[in-house]
N, C-alpha and C positions, 0 to 999 in steps of 0.2 A: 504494500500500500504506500499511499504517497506522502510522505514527511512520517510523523509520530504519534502515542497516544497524547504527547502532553501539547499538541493540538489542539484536540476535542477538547482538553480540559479549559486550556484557554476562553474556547469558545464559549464553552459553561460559564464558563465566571464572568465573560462579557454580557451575557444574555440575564443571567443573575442580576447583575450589577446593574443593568441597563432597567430591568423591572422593578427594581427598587427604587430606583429613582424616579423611576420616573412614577410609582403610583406610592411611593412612601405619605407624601404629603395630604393626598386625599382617599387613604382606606386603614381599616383598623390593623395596626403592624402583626395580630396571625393571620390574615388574608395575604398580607404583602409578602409574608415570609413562605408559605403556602404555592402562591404564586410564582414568585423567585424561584424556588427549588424548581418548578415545572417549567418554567421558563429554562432555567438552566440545561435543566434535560434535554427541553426541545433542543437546543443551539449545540447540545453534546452530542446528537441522534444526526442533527444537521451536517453537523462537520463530520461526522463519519462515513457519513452517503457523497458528500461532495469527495472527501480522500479516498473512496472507494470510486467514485467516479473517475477520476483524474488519474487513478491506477490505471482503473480500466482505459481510459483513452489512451494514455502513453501506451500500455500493453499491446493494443491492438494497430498503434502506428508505429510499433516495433518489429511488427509479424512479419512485414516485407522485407526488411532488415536483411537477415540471414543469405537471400540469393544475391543480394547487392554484394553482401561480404562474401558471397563463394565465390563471386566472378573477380574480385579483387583478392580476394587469399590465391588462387592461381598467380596472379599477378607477383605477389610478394613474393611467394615459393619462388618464383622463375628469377626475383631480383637474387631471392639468397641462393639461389645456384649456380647462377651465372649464364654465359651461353653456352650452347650444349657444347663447344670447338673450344673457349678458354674460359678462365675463371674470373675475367671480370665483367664489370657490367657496364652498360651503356649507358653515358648521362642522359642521353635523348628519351630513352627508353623511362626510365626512371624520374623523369619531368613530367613524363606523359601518363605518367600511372599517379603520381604525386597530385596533378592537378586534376583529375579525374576523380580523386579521393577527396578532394577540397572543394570542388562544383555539388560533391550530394550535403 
């Protein structure tokens, strides 16, 4: 998931803090205090669906990932081997796979 639990807790305490203030002045303080806790909950329950969300979206714009990295892991191997005739490498070659890796 995305970032931490102490997240959500933040979140609670802003939701908390947010409902007390702002109905402190005009309700009897076990309503307010009542409320806060539930408030709090809500904004704890919120923030965990939003960090599960954002998991999920990075997750799924990560899935395409992998064939991008085979067609470039070929690439690499072939830097760290050399040409098939000697053992070094082509700076042309290796500009052109460098900047290829820097466009995605």
């Amino acid at each position: 998931m995305s970032g931490s639990f102490v997240w959500n807790l933040w979140f609670a305490i802003i939701g908390f803090t947010f409902y007390f203030i702002l109905s402190f002045p005009s309700h009897l303080p076990r309503a307010v205090m009542i409320g806060s806790i539930i408030s709090g909950f809500i904004f704890f329950i919120t923030a965990f669906i939003i960090r599960w969300a954002i998991a999920f979206i990075l997750k799924e714009s990560k899935d395409g990932l992998p064939q991008d990295v085979g067609n470039h892991y070929e690439d690499l191997q072939y830097l760290q081997t050399g040409h098939e005739n000697s053992g070094e490498i082509d700076s042309e070659e290796t500009a052109r796979i460098i900047q290829s890796l820097l466009k995605e």
